[in-house]
CHARMM-style PDB file with segment names, atoms N, HN, CA, C and O in Angstrom:
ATOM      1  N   UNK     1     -26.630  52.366   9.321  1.00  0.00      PROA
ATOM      2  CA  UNK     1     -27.648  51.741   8.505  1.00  0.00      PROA
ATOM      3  C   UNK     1     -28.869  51.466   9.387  1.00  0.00      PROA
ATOM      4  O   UNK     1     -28.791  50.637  10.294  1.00  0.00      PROA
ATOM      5  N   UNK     2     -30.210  52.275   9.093  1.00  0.00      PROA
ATOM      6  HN  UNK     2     -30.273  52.948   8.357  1.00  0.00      PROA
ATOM      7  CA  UNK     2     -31.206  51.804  10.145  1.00  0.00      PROA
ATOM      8  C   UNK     2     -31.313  50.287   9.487  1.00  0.00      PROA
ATOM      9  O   UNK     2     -30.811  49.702   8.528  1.00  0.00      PROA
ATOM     10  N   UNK     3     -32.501  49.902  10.828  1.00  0.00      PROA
ATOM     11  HN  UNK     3     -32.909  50.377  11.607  1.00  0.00      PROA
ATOM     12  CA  UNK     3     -32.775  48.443  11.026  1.00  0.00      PROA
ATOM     13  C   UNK     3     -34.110  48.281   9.829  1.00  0.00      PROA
ATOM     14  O   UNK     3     -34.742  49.122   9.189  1.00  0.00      PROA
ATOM     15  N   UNK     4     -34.165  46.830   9.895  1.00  0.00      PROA
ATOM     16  HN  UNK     4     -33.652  46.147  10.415  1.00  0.00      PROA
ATOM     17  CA  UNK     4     -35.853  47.392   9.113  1.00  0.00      PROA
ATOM     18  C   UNK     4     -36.876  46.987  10.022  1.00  0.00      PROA
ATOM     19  O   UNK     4     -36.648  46.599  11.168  1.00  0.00      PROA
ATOM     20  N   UNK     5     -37.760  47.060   9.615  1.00  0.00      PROA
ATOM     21  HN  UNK     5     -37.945  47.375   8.685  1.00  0.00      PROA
ATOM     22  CA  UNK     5     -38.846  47.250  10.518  1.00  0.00      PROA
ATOM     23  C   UNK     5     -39.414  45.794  10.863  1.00  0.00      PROA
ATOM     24  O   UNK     5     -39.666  44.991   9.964  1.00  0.00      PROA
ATOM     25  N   UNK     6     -39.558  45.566  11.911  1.00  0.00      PROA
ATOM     26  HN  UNK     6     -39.354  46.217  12.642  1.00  0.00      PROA
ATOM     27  CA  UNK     6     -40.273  44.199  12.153  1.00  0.00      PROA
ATOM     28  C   UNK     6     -41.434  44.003  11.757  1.00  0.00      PROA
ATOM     29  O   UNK     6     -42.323  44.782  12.101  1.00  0.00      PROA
ATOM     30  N   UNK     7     -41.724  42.812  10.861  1.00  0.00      PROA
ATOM     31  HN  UNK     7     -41.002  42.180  10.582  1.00  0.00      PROA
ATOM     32  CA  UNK     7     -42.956  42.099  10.277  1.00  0.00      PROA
ATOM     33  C   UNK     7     -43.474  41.321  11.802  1.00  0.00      PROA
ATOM     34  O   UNK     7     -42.956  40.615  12.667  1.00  0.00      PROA
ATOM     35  N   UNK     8     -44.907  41.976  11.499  1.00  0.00      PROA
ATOM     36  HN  UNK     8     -45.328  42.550  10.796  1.00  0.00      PROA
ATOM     37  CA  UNK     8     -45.813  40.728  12.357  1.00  0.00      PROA
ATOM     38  C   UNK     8     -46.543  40.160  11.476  1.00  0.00      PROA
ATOM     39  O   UNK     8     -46.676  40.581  10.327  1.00  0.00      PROA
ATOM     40  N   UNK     9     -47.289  38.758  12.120  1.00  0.00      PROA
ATOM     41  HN  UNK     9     -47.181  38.416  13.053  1.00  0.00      PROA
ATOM     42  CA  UNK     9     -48.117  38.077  11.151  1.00  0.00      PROA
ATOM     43  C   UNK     9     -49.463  37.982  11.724  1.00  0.00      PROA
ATOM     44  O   UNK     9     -49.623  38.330  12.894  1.00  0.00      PROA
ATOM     45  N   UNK    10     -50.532  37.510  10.968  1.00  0.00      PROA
ATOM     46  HN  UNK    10     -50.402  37.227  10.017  1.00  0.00      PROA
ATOM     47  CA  UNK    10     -51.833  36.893  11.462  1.00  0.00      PROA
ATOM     48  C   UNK    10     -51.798  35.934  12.262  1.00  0.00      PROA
ATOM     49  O   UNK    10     -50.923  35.069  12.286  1.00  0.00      PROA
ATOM     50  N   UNK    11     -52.793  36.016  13.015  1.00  0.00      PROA
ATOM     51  HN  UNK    11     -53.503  36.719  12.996  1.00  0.00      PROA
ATOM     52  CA  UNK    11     -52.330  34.696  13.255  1.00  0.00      PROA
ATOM     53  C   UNK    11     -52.887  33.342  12.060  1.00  0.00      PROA
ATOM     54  O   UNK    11     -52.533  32.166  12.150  1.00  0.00      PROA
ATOM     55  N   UNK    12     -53.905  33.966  10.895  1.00  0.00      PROA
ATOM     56  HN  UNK    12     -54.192  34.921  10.821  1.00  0.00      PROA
ATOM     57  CA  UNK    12     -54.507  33.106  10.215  1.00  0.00      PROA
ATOM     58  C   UNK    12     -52.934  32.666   8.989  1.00  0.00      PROA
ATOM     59  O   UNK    12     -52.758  31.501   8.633  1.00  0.00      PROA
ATOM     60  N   UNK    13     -52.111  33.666   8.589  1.00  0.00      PROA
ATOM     61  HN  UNK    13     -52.254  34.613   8.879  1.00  0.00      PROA
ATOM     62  CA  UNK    13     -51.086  33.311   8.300  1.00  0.00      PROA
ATOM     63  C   UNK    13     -50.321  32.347   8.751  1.00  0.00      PROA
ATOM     64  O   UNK    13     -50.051  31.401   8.011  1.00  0.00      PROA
ATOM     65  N   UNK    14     -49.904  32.404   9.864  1.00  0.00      PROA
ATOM     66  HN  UNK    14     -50.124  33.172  10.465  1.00  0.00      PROA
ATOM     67  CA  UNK    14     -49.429  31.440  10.839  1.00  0.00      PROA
ATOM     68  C   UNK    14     -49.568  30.102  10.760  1.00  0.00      PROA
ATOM     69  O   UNK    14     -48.635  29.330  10.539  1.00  0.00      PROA
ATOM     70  N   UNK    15     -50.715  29.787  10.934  1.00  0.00      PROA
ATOM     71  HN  UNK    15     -51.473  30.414  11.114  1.00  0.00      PROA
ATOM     72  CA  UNK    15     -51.961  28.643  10.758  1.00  0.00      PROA
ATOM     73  C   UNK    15     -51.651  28.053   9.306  1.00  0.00      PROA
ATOM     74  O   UNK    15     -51.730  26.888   8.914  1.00  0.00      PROA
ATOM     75  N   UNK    16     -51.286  29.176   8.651  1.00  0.00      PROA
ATOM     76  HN  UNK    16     -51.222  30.122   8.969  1.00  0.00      PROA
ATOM     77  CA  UNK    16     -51.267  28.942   7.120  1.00  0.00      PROA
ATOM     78  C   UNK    16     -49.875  28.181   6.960  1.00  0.00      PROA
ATOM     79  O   UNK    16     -49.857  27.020   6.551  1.00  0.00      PROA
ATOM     80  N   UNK    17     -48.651  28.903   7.311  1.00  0.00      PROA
ATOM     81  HN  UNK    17     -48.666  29.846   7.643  1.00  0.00      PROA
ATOM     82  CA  UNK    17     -47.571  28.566   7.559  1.00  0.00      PROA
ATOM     83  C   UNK    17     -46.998  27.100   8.169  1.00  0.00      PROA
ATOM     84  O   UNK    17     -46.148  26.379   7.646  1.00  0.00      PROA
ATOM     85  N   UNK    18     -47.627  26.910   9.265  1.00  0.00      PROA
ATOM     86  HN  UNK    18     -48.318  27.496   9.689  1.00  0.00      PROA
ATOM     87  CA  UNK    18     -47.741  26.019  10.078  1.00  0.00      PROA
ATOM     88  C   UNK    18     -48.684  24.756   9.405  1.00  0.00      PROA
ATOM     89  O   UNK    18     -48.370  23.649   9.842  1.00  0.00      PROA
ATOM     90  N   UNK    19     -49.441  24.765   8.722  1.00  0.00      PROA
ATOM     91  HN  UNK    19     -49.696  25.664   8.367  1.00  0.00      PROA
ATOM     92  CA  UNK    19     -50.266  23.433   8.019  1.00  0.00      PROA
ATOM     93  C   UNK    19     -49.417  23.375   7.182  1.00  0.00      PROA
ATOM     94  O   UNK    19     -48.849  22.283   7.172  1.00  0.00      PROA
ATOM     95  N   UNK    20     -48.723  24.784   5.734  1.00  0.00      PROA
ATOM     96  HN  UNK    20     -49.185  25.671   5.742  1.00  0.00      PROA
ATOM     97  CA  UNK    20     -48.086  24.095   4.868  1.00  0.00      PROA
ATOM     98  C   UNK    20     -46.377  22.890   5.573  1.00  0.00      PROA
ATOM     99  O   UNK    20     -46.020  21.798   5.129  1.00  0.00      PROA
ATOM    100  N   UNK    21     -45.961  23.433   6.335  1.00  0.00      PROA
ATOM    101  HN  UNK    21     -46.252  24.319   6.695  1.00  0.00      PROA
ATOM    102  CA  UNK    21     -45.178  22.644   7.127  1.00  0.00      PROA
ATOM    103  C   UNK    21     -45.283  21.616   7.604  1.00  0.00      PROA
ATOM    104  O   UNK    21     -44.331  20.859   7.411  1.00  0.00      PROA
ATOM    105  N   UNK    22     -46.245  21.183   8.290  1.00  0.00      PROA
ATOM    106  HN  UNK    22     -47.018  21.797   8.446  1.00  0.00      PROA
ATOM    107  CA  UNK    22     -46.802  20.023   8.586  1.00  0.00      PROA
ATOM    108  C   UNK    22     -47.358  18.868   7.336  1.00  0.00      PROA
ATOM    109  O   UNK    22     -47.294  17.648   7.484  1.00  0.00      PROA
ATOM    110  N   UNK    23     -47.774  19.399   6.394  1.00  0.00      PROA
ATOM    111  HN  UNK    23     -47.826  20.391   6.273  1.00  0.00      PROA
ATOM    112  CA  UNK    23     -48.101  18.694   5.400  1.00  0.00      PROA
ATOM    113  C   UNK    23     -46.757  18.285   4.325  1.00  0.00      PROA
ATOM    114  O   UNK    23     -46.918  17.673   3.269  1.00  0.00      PROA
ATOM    115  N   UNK    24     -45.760  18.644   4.715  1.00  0.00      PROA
ATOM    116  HN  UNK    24     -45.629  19.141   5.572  1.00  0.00      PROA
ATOM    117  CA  UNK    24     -44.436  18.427   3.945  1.00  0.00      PROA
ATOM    118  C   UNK    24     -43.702  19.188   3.252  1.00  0.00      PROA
ATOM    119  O   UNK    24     -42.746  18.743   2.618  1.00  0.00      PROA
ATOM    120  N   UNK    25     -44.035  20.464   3.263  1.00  0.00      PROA
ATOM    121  HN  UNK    25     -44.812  20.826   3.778  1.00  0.00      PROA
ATOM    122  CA  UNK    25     -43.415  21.856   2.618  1.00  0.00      PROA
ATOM    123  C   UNK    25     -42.177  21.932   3.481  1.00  0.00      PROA
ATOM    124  O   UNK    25     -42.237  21.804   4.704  1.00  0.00      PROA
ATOM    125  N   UNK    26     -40.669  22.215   2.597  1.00  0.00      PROA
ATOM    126  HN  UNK    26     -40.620  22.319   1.604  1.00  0.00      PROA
ATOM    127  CA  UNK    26     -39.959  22.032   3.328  1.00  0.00      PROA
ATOM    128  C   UNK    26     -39.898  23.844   4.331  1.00  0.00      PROA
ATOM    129  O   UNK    26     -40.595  24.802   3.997  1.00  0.00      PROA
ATOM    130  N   UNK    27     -39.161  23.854   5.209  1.00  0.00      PROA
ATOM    131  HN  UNK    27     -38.595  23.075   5.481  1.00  0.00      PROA
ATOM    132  CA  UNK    27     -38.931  24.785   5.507  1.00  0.00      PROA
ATOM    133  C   UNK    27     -37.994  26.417   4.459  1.00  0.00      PROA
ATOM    134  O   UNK    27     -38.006  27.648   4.440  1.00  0.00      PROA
ATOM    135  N   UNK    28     -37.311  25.212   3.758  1.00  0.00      PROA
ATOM    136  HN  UNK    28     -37.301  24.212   3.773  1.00  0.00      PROA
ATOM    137  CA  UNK    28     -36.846  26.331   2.951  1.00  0.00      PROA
ATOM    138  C   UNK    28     -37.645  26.973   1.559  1.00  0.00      PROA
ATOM    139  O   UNK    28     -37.607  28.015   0.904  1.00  0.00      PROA
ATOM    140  N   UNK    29     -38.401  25.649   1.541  1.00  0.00      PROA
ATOM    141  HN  UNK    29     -38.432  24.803   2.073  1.00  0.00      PROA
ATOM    142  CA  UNK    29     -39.224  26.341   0.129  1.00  0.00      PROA
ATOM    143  C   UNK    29     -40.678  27.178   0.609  1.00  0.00      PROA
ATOM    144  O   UNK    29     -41.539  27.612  -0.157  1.00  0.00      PROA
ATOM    145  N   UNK    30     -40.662  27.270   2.340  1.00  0.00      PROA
ATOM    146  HN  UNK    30     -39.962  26.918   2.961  1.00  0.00      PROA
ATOM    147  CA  UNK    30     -41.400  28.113   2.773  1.00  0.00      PROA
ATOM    148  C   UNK    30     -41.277  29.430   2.725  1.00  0.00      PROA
ATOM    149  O   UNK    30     -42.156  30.249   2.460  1.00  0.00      PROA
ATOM    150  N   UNK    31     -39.621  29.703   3.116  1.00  0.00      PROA
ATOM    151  HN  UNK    31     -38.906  29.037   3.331  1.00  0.00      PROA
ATOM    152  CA  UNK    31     -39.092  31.008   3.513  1.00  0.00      PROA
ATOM    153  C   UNK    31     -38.609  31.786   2.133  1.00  0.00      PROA
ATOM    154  O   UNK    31     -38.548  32.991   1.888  1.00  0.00      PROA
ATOM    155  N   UNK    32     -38.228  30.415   1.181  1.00  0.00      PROA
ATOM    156  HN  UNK    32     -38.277  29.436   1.380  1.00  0.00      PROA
ATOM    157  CA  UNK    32     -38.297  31.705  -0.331  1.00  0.00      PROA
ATOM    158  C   UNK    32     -39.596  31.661  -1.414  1.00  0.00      PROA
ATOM    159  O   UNK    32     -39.492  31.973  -2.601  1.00  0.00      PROA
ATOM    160  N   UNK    33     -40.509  31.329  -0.932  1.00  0.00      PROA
ATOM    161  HN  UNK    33     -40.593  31.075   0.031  1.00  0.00      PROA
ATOM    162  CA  UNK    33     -41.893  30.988  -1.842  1.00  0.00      PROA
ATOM    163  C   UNK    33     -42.414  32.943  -0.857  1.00  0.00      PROA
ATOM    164  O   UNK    33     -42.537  34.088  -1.292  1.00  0.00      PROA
ATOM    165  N   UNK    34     -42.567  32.250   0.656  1.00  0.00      PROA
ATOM    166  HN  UNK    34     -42.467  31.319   1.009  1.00  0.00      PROA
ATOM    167  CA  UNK    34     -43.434  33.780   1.134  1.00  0.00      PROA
ATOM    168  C   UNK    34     -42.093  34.876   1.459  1.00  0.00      PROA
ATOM    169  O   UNK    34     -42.303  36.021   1.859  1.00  0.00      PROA
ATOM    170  N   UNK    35     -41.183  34.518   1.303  1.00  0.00      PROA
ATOM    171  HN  UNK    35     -41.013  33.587   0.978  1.00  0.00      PROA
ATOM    172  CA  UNK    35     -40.129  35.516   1.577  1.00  0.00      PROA
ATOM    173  C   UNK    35     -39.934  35.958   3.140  1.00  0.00      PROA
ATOM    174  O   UNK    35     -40.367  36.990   3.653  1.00  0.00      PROA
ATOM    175  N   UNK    36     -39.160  34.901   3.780  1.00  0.00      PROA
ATOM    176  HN  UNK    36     -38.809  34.063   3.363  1.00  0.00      PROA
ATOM    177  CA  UNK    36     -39.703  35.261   5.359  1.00  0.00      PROA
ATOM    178  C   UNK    36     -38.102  34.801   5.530  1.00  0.00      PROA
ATOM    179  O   UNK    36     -37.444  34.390   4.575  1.00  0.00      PROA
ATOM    180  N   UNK    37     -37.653  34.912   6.685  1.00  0.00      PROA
ATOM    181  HN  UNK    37     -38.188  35.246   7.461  1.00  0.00      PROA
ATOM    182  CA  UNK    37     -36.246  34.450   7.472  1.00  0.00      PROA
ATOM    183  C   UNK    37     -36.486  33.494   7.875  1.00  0.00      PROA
ATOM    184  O   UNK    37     -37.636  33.194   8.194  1.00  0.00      PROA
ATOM    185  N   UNK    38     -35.331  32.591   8.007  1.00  0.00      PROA
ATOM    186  HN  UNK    38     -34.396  32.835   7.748  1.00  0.00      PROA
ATOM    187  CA  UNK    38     -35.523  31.313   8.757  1.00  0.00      PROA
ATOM    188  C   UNK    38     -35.603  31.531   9.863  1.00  0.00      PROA
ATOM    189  O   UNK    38     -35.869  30.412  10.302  1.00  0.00      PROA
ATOM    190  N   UNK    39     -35.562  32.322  10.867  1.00  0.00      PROA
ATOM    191  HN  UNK    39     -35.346  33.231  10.510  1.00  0.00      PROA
ATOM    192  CA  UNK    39     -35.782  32.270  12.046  1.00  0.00      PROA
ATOM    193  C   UNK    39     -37.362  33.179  12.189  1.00  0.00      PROA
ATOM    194  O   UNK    39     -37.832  33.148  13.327  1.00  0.00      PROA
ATOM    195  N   UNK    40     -37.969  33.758  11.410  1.00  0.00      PROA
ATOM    196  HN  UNK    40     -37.587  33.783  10.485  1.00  0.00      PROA
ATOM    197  CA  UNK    40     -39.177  34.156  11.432  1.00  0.00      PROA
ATOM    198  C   UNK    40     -39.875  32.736  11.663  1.00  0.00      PROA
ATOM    199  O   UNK    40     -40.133  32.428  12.827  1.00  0.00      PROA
ATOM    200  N   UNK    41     -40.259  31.685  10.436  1.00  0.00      PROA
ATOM    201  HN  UNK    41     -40.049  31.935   9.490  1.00  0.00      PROA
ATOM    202  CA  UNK    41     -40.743  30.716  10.071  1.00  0.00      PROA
ATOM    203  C   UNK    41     -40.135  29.385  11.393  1.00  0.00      PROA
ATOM    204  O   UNK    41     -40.688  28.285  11.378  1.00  0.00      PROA
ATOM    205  N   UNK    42     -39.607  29.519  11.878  1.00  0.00      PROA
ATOM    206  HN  UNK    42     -39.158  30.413  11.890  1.00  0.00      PROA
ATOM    207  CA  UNK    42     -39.369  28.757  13.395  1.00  0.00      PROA
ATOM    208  C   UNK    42     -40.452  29.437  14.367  1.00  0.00      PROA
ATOM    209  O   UNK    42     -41.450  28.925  14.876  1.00  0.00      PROA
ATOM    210  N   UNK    43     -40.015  30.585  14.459  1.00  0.00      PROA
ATOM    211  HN  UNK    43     -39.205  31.001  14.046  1.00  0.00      PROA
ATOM    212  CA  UNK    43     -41.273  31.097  15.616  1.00  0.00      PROA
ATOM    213  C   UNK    43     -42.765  30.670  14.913  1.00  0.00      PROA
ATOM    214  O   UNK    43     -43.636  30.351  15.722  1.00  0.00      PROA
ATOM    215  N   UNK    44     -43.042  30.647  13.808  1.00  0.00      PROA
ATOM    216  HN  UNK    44     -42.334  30.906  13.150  1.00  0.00      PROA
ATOM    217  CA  UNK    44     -44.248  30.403  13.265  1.00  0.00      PROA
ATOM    218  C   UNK    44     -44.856  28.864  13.589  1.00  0.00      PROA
ATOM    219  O   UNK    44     -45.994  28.475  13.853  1.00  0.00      PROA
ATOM    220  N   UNK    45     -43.328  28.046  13.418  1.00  0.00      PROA
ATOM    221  HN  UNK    45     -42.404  28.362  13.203  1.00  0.00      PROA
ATOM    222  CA  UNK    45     -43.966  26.289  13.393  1.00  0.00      PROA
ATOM    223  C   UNK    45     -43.721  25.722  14.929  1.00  0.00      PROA
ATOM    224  O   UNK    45     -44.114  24.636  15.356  1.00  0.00      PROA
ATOM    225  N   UNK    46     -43.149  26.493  15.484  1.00  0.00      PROA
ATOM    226  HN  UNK    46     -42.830  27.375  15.138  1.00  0.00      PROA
ATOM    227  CA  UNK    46     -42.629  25.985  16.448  1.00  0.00      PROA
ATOM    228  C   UNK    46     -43.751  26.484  17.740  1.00  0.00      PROA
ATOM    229  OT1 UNK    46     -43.543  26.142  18.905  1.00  0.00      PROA
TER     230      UNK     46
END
């Protein structure tokens, strides 16, 4: 089974990611609202 392909982001995404988080978006209603992995969305806030 190939792999899939790695997503990169903006960094203005990021930014995007990272404020909705900070402002109280939980992490999970981050990762199924933009459709991302939980370990994508760690490298993003973290």
């Amino acid at each position: 089974m190939p792999k899939q392909k790695r997503r990169t982001f903006t960094a203005e995404f990021k930014k995007q990611m990272a404020q909705l988080y900070e402002n109280g978006k939980s992490r999970a209603a981050i990762v199924e609202e933009y459709d991302l992995t939980a370990s994508a969305l760690v490298s993003i806030t973290e």
